[in-house]
Structures are given as C-alpha cells and as structure tokens.
mmCIF file of the N, C-alpha and C atoms, coordinates in Angstrom:
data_MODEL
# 
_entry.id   MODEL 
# 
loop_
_atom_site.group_PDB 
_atom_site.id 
_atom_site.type_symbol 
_atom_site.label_atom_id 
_atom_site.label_alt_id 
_atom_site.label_comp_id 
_atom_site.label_asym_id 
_atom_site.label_entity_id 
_atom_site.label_seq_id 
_atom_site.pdbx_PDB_ins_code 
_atom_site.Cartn_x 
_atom_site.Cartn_y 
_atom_site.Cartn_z 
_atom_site.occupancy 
_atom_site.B_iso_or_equiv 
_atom_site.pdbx_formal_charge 
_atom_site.auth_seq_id 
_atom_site.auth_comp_id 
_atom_site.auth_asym_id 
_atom_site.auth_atom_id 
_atom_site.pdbx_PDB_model_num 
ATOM 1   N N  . UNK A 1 1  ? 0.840  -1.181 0.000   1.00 0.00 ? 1  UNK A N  1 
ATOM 2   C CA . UNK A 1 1  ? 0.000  0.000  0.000   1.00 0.00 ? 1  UNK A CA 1 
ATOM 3   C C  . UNK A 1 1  ? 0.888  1.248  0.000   1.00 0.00 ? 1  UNK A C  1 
ATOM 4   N N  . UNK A 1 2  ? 0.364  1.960  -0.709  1.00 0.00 ? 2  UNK A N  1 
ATOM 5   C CA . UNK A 1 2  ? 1.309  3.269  -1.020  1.00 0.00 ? 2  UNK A CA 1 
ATOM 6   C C  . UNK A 1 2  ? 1.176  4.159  -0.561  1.00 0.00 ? 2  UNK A C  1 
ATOM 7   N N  . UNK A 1 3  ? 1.862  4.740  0.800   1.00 0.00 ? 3  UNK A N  1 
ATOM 8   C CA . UNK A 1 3  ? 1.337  5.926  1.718   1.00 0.00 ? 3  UNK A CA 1 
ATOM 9   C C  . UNK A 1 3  ? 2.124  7.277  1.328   1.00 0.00 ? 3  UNK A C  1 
ATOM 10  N N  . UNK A 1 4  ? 1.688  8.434  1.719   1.00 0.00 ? 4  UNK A N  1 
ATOM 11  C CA . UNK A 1 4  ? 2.735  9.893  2.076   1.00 0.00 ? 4  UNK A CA 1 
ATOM 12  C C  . UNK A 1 4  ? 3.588  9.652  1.717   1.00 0.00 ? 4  UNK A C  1 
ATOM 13  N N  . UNK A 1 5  ? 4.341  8.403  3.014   1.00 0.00 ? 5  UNK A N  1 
ATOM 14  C CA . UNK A 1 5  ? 5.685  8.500  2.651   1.00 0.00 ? 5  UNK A CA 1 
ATOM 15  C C  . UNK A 1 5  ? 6.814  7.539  1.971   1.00 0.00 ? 5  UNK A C  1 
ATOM 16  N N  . UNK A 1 6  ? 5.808  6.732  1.370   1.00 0.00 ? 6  UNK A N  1 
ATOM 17  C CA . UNK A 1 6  ? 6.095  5.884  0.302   1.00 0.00 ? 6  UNK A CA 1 
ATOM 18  C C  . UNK A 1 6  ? 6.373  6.290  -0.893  1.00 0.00 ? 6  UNK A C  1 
ATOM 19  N N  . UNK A 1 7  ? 5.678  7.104  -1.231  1.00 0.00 ? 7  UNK A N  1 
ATOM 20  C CA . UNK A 1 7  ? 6.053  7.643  -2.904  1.00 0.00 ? 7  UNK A CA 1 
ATOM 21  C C  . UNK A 1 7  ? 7.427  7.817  -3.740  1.00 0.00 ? 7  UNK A C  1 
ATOM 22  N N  . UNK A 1 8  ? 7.202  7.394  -4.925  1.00 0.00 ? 8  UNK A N  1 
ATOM 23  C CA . UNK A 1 8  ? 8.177  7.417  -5.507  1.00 0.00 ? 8  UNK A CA 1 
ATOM 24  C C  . UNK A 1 8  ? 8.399  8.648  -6.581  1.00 0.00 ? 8  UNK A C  1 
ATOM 25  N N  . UNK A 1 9  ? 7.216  9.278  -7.317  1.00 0.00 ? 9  UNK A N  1 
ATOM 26  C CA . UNK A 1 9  ? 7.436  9.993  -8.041  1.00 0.00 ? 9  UNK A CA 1 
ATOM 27  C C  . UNK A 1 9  ? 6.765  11.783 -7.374  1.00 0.00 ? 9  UNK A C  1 
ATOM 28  N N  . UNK A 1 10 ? 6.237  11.683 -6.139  1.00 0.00 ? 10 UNK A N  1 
ATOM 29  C CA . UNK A 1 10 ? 5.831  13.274 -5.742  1.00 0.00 ? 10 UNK A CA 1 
ATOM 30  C C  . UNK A 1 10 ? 6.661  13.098 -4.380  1.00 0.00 ? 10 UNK A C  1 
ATOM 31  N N  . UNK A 1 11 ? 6.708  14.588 -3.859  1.00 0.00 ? 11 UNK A N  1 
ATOM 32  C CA . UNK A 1 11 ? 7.466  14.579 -2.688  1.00 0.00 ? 11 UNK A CA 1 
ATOM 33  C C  . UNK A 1 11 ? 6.593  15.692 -1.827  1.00 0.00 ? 11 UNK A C  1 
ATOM 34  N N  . UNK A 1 12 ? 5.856  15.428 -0.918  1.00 0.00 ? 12 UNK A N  1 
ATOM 35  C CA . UNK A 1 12 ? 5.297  16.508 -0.652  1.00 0.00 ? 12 UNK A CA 1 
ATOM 36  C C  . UNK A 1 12 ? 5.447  17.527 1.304   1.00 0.00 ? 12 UNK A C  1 
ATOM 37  N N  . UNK A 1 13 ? 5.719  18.113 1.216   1.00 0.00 ? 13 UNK A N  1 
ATOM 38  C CA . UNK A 1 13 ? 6.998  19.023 2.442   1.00 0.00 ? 13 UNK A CA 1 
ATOM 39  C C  . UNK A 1 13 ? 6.005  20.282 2.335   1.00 0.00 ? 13 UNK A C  1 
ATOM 40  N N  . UNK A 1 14 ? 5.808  20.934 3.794   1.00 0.00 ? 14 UNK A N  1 
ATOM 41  C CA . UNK A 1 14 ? 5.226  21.933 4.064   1.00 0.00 ? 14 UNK A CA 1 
ATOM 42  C C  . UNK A 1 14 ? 5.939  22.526 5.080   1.00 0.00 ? 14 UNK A C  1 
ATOM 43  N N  . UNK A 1 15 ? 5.760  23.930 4.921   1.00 0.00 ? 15 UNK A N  1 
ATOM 44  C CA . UNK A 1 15 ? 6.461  25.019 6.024   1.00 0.00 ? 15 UNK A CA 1 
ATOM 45  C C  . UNK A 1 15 ? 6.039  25.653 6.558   1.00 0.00 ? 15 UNK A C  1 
ATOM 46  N N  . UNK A 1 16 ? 6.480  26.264 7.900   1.00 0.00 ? 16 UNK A N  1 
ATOM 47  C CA . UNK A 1 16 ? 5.993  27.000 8.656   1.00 0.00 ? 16 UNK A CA 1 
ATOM 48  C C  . UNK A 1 16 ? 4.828  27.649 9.111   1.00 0.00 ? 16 UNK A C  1 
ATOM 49  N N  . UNK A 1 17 ? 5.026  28.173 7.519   1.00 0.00 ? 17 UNK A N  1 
ATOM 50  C CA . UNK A 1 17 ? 3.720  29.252 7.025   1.00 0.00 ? 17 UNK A CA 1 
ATOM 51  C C  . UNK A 1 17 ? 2.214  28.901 6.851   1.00 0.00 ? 17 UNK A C  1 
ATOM 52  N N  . UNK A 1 18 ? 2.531  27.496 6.748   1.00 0.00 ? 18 UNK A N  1 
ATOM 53  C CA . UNK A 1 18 ? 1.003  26.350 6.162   1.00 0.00 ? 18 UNK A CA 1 
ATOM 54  C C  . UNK A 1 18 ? 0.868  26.188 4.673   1.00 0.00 ? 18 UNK A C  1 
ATOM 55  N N  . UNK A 1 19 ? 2.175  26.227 4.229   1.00 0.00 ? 19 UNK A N  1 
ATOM 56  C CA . UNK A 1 19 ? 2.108  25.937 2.793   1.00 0.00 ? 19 UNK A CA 1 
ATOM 57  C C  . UNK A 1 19 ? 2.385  24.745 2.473   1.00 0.00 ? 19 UNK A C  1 
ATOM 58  N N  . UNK A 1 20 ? 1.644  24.133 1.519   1.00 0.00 ? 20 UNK A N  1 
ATOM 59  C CA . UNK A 1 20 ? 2.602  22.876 1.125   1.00 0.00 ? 20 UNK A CA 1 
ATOM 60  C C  . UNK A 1 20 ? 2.731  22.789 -0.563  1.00 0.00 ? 20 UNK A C  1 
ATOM 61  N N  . UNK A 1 21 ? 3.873  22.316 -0.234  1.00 0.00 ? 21 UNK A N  1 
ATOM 62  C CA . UNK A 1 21 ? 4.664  22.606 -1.799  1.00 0.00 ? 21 UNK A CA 1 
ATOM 63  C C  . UNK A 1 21 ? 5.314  20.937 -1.962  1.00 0.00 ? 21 UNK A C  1 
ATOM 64  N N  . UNK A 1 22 ? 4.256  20.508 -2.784  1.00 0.00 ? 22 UNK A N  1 
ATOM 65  C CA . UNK A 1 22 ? 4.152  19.526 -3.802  1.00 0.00 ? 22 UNK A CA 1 
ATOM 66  C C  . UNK A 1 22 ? 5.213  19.146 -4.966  1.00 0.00 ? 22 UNK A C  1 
ATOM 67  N N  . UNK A 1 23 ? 6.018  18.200 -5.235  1.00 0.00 ? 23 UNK A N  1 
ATOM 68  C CA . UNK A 1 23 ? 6.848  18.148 -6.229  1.00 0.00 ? 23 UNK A CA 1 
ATOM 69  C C  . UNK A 1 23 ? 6.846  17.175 -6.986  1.00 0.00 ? 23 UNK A C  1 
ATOM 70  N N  . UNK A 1 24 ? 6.879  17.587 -8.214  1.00 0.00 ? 24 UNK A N  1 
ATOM 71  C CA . UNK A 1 24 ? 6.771  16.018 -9.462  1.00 0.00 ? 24 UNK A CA 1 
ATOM 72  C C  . UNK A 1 24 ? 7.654  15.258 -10.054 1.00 0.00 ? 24 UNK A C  1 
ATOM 73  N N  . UNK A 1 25 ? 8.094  14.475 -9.800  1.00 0.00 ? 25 UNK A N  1 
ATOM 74  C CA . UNK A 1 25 ? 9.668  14.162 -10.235 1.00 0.00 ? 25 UNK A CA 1 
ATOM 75  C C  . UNK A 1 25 ? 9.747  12.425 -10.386 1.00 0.00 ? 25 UNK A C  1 
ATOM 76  N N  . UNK A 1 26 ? 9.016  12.508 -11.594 1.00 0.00 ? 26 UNK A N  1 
ATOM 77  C CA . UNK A 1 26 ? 8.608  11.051 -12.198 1.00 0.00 ? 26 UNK A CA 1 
ATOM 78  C C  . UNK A 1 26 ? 10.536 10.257 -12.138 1.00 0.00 ? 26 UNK A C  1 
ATOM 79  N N  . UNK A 1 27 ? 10.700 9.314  -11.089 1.00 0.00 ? 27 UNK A N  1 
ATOM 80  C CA . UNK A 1 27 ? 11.321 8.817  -10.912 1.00 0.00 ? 27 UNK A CA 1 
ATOM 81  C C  . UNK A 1 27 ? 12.035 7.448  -12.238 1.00 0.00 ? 27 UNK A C  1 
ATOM 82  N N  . UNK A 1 28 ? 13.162 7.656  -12.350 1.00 0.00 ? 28 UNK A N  1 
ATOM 83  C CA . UNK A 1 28 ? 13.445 6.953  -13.697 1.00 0.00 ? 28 UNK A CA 1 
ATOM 84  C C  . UNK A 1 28 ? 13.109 7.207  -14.848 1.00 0.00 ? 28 UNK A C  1 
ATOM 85  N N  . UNK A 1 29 ? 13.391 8.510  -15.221 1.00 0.00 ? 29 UNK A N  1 
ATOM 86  C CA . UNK A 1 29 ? 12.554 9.404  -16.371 1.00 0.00 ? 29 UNK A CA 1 
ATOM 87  C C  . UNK A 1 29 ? 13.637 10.586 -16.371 1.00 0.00 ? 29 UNK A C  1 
ATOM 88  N N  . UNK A 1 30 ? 13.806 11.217 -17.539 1.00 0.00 ? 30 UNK A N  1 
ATOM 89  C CA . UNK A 1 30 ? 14.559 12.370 -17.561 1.00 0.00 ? 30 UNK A CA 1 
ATOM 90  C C  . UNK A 1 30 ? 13.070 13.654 -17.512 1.00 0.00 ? 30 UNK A C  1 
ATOM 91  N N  . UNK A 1 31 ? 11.807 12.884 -17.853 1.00 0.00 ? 31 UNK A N  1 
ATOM 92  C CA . UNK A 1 31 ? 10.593 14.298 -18.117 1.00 0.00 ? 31 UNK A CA 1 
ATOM 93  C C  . UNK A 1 31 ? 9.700  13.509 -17.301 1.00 0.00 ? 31 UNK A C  1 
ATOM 94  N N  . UNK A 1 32 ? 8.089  14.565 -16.878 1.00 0.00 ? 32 UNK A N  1 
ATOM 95  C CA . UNK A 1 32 ? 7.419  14.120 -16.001 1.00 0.00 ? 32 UNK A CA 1 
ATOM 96  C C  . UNK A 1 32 ? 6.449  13.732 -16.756 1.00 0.00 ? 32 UNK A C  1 
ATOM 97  N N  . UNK A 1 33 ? 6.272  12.763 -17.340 1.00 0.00 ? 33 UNK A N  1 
ATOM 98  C CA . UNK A 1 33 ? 4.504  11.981 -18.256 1.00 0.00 ? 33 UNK A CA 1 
ATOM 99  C C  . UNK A 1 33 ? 4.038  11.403 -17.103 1.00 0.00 ? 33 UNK A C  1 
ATOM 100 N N  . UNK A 1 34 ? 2.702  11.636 -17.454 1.00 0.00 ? 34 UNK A N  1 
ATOM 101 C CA . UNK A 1 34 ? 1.934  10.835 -16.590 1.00 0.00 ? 34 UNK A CA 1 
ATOM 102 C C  . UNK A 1 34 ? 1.342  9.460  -17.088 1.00 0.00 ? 34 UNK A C  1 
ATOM 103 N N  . UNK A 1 35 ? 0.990  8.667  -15.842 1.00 0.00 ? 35 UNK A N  1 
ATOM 104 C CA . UNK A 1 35 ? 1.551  7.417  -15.868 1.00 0.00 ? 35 UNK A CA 1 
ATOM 105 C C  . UNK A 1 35 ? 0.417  7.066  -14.895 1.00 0.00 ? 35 UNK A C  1 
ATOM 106 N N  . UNK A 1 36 ? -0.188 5.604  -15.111 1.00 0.00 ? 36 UNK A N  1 
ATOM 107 C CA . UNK A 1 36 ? -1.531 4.644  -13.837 1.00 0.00 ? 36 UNK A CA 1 
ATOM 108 C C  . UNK A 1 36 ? -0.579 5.256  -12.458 1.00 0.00 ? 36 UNK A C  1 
ATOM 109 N N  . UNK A 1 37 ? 1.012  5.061  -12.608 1.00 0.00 ? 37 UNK A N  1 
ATOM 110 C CA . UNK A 1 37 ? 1.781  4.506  -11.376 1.00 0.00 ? 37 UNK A CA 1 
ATOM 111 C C  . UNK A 1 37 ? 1.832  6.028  -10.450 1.00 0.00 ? 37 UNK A C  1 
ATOM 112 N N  . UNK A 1 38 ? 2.023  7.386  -11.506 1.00 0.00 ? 38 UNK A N  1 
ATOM 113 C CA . UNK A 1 38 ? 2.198  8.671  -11.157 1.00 0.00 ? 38 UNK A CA 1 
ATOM 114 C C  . UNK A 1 38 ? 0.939  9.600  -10.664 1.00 0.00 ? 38 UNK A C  1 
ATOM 115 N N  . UNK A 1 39 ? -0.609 8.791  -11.532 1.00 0.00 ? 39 UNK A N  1 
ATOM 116 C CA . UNK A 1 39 ? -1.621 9.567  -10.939 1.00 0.00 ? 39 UNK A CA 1 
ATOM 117 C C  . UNK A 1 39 ? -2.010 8.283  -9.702  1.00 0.00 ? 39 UNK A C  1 
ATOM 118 N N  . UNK A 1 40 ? -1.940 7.440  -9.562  1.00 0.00 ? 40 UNK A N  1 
ATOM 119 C CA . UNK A 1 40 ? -2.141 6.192  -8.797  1.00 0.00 ? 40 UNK A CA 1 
ATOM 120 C C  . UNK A 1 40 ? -1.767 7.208  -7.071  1.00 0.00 ? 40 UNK A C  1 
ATOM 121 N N  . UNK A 1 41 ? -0.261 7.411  -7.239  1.00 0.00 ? 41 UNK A N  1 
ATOM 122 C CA . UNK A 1 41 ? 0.743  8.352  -6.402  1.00 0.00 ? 41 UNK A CA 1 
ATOM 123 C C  . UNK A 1 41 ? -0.497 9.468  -5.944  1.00 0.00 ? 41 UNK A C  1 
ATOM 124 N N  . UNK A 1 42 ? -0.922 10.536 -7.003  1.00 0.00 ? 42 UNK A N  1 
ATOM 125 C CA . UNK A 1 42 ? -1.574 11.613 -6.967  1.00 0.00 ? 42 UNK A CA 1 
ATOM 126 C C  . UNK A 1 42 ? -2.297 11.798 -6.248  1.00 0.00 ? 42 UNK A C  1 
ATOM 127 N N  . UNK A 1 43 ? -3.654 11.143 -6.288  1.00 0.00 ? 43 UNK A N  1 
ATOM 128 C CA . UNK A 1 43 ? -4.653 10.293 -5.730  1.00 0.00 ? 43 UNK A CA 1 
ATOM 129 C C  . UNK A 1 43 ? -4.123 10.461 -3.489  1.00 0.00 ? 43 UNK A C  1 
ATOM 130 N N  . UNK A 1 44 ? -3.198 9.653  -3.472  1.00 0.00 ? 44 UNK A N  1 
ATOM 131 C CA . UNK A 1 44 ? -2.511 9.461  -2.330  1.00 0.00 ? 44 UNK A CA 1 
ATOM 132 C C  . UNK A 1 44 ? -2.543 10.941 -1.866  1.00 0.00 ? 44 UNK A C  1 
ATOM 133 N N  . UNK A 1 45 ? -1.543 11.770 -2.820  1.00 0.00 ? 45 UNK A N  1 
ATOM 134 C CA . UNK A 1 45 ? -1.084 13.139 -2.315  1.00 0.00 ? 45 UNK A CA 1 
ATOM 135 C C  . UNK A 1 45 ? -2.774 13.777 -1.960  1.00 0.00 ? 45 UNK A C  1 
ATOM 136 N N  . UNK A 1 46 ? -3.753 13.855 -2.866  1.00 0.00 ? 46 UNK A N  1 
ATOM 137 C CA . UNK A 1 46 ? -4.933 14.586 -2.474  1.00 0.00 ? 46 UNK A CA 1 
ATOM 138 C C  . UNK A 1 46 ? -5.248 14.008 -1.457  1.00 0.00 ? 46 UNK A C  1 
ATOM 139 N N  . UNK A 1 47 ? -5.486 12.673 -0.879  1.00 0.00 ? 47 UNK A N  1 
ATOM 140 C CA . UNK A 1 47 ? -6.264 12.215 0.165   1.00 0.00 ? 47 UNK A CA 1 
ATOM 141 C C  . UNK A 1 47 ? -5.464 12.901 1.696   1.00 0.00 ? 47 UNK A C  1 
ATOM 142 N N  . UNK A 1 48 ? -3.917 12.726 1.005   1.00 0.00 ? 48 UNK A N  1 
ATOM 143 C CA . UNK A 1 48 ? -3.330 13.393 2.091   1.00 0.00 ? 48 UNK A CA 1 
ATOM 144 C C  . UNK A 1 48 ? -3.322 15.063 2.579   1.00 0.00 ? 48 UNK A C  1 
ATOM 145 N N  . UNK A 1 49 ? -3.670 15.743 1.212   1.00 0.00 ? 49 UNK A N  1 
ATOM 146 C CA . UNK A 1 49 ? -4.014 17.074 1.526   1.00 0.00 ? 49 UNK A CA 1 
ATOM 147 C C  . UNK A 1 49 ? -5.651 17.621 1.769   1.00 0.00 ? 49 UNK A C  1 
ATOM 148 N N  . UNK A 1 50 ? -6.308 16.619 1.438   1.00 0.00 ? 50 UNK A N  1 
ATOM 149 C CA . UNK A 1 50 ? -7.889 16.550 2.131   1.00 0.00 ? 50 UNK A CA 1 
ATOM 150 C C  . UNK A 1 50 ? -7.951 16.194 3.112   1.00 0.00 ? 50 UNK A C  1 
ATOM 151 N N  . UNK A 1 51 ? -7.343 15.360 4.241   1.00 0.00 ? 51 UNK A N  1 
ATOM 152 C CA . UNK A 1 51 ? -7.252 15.376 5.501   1.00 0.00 ? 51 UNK A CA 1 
ATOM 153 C C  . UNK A 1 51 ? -6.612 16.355 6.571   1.00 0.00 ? 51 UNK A C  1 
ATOM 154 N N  . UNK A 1 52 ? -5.356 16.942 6.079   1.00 0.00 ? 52 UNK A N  1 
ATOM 155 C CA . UNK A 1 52 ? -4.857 18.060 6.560   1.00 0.00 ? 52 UNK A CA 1 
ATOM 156 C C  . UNK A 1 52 ? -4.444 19.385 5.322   1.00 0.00 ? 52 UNK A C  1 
ATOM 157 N N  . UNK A 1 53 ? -5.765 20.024 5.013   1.00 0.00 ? 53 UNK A N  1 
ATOM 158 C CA . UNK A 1 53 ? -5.611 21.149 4.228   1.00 0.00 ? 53 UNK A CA 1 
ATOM 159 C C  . UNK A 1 53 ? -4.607 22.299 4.747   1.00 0.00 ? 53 UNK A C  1 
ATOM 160 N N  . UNK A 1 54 ? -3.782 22.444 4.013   1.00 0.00 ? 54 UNK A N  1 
ATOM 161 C CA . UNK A 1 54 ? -2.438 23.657 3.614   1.00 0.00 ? 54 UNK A CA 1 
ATOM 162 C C  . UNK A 1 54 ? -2.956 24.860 3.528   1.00 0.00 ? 54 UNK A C  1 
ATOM 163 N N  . UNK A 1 55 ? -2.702 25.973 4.012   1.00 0.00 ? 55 UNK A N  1 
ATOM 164 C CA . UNK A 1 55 ? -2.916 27.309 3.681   1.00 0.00 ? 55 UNK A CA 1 
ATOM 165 C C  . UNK A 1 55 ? -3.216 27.831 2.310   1.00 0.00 ? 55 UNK A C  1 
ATOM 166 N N  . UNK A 1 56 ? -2.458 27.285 1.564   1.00 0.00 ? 56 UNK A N  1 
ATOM 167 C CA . UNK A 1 56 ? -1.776 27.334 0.177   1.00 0.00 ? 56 UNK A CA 1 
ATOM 168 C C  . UNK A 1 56 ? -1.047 25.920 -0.793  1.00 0.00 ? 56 UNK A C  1 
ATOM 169 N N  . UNK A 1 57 ? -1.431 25.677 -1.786  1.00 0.00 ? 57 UNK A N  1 
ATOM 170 C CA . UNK A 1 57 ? -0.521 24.682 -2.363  1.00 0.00 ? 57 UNK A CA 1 
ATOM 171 C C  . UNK A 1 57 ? 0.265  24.845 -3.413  1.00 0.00 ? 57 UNK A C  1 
ATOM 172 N N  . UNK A 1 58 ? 1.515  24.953 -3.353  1.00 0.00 ? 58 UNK A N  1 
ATOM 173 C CA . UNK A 1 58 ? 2.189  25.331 -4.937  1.00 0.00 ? 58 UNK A CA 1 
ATOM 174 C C  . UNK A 1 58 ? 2.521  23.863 -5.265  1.00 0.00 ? 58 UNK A C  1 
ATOM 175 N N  . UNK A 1 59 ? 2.240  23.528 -6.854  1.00 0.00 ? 59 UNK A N  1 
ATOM 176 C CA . UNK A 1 59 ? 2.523  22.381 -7.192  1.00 0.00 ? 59 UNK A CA 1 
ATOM 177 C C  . UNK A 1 59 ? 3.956  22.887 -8.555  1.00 0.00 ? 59 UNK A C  1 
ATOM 178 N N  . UNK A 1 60 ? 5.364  22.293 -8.214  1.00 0.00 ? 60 UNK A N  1 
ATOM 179 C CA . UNK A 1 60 ? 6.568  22.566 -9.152  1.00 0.00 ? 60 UNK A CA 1 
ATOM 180 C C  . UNK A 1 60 ? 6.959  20.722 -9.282  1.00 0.00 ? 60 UNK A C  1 
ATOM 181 N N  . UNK A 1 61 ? 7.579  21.339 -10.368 1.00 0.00 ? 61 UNK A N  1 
ATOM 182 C CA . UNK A 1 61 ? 8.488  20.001 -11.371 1.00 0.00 ? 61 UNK A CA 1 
ATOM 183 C C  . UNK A 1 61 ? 9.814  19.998 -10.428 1.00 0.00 ? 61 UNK A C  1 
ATOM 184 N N  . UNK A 1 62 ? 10.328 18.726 -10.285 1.00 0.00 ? 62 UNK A N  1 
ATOM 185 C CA . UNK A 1 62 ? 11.853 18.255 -9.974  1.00 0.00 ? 62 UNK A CA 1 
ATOM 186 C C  . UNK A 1 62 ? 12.531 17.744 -11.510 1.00 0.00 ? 62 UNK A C  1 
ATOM 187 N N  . UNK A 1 63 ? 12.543 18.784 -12.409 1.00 0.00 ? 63 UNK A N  1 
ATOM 188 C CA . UNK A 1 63 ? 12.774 18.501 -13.119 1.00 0.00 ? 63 UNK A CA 1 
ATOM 189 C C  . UNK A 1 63 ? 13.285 19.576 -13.874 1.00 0.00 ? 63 UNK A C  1 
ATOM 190 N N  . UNK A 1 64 ? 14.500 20.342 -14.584 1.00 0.00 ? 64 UNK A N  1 
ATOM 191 C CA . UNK A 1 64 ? 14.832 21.475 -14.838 1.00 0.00 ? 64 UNK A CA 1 
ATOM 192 C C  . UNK A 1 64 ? 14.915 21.711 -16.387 1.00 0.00 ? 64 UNK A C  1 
ATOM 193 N N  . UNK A 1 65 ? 14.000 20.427 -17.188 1.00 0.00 ? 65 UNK A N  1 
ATOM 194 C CA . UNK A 1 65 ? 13.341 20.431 -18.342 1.00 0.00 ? 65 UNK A CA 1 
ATOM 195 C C  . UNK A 1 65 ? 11.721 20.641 -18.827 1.00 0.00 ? 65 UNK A C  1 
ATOM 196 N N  . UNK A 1 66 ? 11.349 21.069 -17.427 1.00 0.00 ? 66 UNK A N  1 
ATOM 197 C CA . UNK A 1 66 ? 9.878  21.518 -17.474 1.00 0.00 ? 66 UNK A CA 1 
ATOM 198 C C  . UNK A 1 66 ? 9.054  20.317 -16.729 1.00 0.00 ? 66 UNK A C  1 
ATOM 199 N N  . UNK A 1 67 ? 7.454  20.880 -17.164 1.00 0.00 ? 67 UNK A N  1 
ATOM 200 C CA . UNK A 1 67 ? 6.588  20.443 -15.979 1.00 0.00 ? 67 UNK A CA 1 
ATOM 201 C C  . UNK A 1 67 ? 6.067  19.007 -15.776 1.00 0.00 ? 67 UNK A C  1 
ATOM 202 N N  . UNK A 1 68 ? 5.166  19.060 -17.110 1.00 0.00 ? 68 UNK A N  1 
ATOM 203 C CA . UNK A 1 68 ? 4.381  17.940 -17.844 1.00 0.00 ? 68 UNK A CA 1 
ATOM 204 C C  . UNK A 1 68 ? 4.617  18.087 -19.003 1.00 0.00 ? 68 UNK A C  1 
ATOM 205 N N  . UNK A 1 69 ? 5.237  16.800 -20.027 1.00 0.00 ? 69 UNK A N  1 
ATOM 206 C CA . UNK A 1 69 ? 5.040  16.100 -20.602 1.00 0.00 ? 69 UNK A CA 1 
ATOM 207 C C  . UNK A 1 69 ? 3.378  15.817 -21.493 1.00 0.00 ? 69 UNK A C  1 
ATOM 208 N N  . UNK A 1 70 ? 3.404  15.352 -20.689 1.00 0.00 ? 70 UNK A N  1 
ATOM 209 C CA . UNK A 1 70 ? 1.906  14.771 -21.107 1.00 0.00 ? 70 UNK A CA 1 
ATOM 210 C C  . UNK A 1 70 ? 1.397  13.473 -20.842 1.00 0.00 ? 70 UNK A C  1 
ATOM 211 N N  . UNK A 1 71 ? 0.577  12.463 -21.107 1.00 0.00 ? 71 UNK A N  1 
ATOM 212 C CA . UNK A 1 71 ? 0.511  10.975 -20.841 1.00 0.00 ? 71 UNK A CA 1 
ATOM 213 C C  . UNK A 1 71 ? 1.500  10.278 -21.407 1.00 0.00 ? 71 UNK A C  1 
ATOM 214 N N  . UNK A 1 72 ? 2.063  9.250  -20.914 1.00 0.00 ? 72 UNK A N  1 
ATOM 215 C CA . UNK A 1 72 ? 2.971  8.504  -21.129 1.00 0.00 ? 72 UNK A CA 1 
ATOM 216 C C  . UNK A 1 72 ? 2.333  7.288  -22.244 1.00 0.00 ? 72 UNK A C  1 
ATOM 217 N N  . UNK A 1 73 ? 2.875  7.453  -23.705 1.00 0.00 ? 73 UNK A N  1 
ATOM 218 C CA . UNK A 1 73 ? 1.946  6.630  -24.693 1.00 0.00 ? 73 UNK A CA 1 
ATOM 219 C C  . UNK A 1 73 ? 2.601  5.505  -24.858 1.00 0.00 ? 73 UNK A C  1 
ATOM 220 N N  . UNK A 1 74 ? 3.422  5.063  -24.060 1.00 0.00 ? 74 UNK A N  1 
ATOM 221 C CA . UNK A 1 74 ? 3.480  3.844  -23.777 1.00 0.00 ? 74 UNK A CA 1 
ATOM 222 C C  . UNK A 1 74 ? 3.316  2.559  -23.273 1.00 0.00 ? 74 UNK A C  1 
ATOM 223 N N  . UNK A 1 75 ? 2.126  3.242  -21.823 1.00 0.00 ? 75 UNK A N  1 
ATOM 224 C CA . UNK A 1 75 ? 1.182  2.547  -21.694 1.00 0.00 ? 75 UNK A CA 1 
ATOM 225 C C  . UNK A 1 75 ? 0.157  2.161  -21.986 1.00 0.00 ? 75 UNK A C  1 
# 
C-alpha cells in the first residue's frame, strides 16, 4: 500500500507558514509523463491534503526540463 511516505514519483513538504509545496519528479525518467503509477501516487497526495488542508498549495516540477510532458503513450 502506497502511503505519504512511500512515494516514488511526488514529494510533498510543508512550512511553517502552512504551505505545502508539492513536487513532481517522475522517478526513472529524464521528463514528467503521466503514468496509472504517477496519478495512482496523486490520488494518495490529495487524500493526504484533504485530511490536513495547507494554507496554500504550490505544485513545481523536480525537473529542470519543465513540468508535464503529457501521458505517457506507452502505456
């Protein structure tokens, strides 16, 4: 079962302020496509930010070739 802090492709860290800042960083990939395995992940991150709502949410890429991709057409 795939919890918070299980994930492999989001990372999600909040500060002080009540922000939480979300990160996408499709693991084993040079770009971020989405993927069953990456929105599967997603899913997780909302349930986890619907139980304890953030002030604010910024959602950024771990990735310094941009955001999304798009669907991964290889699945």
């Amino acid at each position: 079962m795939t919890t918070i802090d299980t994930l492999s492709h989001w990372r999600l860290d909040r500060d002080p302020d009540g922000l939480a800042w979300l990160t996408f960083d499709r693991a084993g990939s040079a770009v971020n496509a989405l993927s069953a395995d990456t929105l599967a992940e997603f899913a997780v991150v909302l349930d986890a930010l619907d139980a304890a709502p953030p002030k604010g949410l910024i959602i950024r890429s771990g990735k310094a070739t941009g955001f999304i991709v798009g669907a991964d057409v290889n699945e």
